[in-house]
N, C-alpha and C positions, 0 to 999 in steps of 0.2 A: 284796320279790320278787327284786331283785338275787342276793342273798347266801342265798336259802329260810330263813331264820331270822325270827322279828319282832325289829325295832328294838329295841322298848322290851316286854320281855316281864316285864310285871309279877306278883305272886302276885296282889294287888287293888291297887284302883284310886289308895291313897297311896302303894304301891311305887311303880305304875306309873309314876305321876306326878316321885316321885323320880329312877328311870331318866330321864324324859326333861329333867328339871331339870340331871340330873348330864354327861349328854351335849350340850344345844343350850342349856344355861344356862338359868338360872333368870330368867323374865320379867321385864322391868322400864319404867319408861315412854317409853325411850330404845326399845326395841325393841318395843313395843306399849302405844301411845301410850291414856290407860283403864283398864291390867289393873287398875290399884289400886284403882281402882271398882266392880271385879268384883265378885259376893256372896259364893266363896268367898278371895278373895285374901285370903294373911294377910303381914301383910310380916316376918313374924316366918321365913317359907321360908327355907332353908338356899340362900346365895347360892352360885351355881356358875359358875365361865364354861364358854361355849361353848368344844366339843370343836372342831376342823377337821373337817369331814366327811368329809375323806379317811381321817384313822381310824378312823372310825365303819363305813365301809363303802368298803372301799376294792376297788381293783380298778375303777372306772366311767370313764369315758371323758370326757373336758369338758361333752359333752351328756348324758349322765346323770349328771351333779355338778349341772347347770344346772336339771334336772328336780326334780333331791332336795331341793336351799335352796329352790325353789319351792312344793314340798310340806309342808315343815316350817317355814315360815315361823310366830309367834307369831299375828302378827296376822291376822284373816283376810280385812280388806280387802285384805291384799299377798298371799296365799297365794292361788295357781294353784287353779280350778275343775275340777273332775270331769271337765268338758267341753272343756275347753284342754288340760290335763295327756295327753287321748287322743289330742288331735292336735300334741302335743310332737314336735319332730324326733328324739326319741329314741326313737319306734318309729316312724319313717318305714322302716327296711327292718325292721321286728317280724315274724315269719311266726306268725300267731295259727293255729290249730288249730281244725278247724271240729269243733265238739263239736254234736249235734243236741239238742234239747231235747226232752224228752220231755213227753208230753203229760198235765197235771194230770187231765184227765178220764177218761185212759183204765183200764179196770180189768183 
C-alpha cells in the first residue's frame, strides 16, 4: 500500500514464491521454527538472504518499518493479526475516506 505497487508481484504462484524467497529470504528453522515439516517444503529451495526492508520499500518512517517486519514475518505465530495491524500506531493519524457501501439487494 505504501509504495501502490505489490511487493511480491508474481506471474504464478512458484514466481511468486520465489520473489518473496529472493527479497525476505528463503525460510529456514532458525526463522520458522517447522517449515521443514511443511507438506510443501522442499529443502532443495534456492537459499536467499534477507533483503533490509529498507530497500525493499523505502521511504516509511520507523512506525511503518515496525508495521512492515510485523506483516512479513515467516512464522505466523510471530506475525501481527488483521486485527492489531489496524490498530498499529502507524495509522493512528491515517485519514481513511468514508466510501459508502452500496447495497447488495438493491436493483
Amino acid at each position: 500500500m505504501a509504495t501502490g505497487r505489490p511487493l511480491f508481484p508474481g506471474s504464478n504462484a512458484n514466481d511468486q514464491l520465489m520473489r518473496i524467497f529472493k527479497k525476505l529470504g528463503t525460510p529456514n528453522e532458525q526463522v520458522w521454527p517447522g517449515v521443514s515439516n511443511l507438506p510443501d517444503f522442499r529443502e532443495d529451495f534456492p537459499k536467499y538472504p534477507a533483503l533490509p526492508l529498507r530497500n525493499i520499500v523505502p521511504g516509511l518512517d520507523e512506525v511503518g518499518y515496525d508495521l512492515l517486519v510485523k506483516m512479513v514475518r515467516y512464522n505466523p505465530a510471530e506475525r501481527i493479526t488483521a486485527v492489531d495491524a489496524l490498530t498499529h500506531p502507524y495509522f493512528e493519524d491515517a485519514i481513511v475516506p468514508y466510501v459508502p457501501r452500496k447495497d447488495r439487494h438493491a436493483t
